[in-house]
N, C-alpha and C positions, 0 to 999 in steps of 0.2 A: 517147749523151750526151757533151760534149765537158767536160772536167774542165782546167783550167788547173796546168800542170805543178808540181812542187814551188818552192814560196816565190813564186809569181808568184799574185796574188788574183783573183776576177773580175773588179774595174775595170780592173786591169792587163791581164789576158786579153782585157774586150772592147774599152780602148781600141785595144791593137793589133790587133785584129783590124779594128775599122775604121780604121786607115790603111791597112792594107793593101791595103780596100775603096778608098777614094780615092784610093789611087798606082794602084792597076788601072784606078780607072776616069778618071782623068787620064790614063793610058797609053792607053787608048781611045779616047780625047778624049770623053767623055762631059760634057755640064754639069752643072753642083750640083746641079740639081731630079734626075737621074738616078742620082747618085751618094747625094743623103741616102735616095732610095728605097732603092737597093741594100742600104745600111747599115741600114735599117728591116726589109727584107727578111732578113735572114742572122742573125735571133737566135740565138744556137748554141745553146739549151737548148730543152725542149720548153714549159714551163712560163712563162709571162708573169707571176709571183708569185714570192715573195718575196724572199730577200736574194737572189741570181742577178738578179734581175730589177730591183732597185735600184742595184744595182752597175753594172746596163748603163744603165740610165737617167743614173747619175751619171758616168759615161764618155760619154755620150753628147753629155750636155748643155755639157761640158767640150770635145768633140771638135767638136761642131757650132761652138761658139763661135769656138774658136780657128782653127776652117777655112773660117768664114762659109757653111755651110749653112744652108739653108731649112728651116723646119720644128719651130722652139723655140716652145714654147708658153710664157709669160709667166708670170714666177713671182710668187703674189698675196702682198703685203704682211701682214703679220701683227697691224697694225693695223686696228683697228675700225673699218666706217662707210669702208674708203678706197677711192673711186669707181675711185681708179687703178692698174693694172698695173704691176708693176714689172720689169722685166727685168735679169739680173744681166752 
């Protein structure tokens, strides 16, 4: 199990870990559909549950953003009755 070193937290752990992921796979010349896979692929914990696992999700969804990968799922409005999708 991979533990993220003193003072550094798991969103910090996973976002670097996937840039990592996307300067490797830019150094590859890989495209974004192969790269957000890669970073899907390499969860570093065993476990898809609980704070580990919201932590990656919140780095993730931060990391996809700002690097225009594929693969964000639309985050739904917390209003009642709203037909539409909202994305952040």
């Amino acid at each position: 199990m991979v533990e993220p070193y003193e003072g550094v937290g798991f969103a910090v752990y996973s976002y670097n870990l996937m840039a990592e992921l996307y300067n490797d796979g830019r150094a590859e010349g890989k495209n974004l559909e192969q790269i957000a896979s890669d970073i899907d692929a390499n969860y570093p914990w065993d476990e898809r549950s609980g704070w580990r696992y919201k932590q990656w999700l919140r780095a993730r969804r931060e990391f996809f953003e700002q690097h225009d990968l594929p693969g964000l799922q639309p985050l739904r409005s917390l209003k009642l009755n709203n037909e539409f999708a909202t994305y952040r």
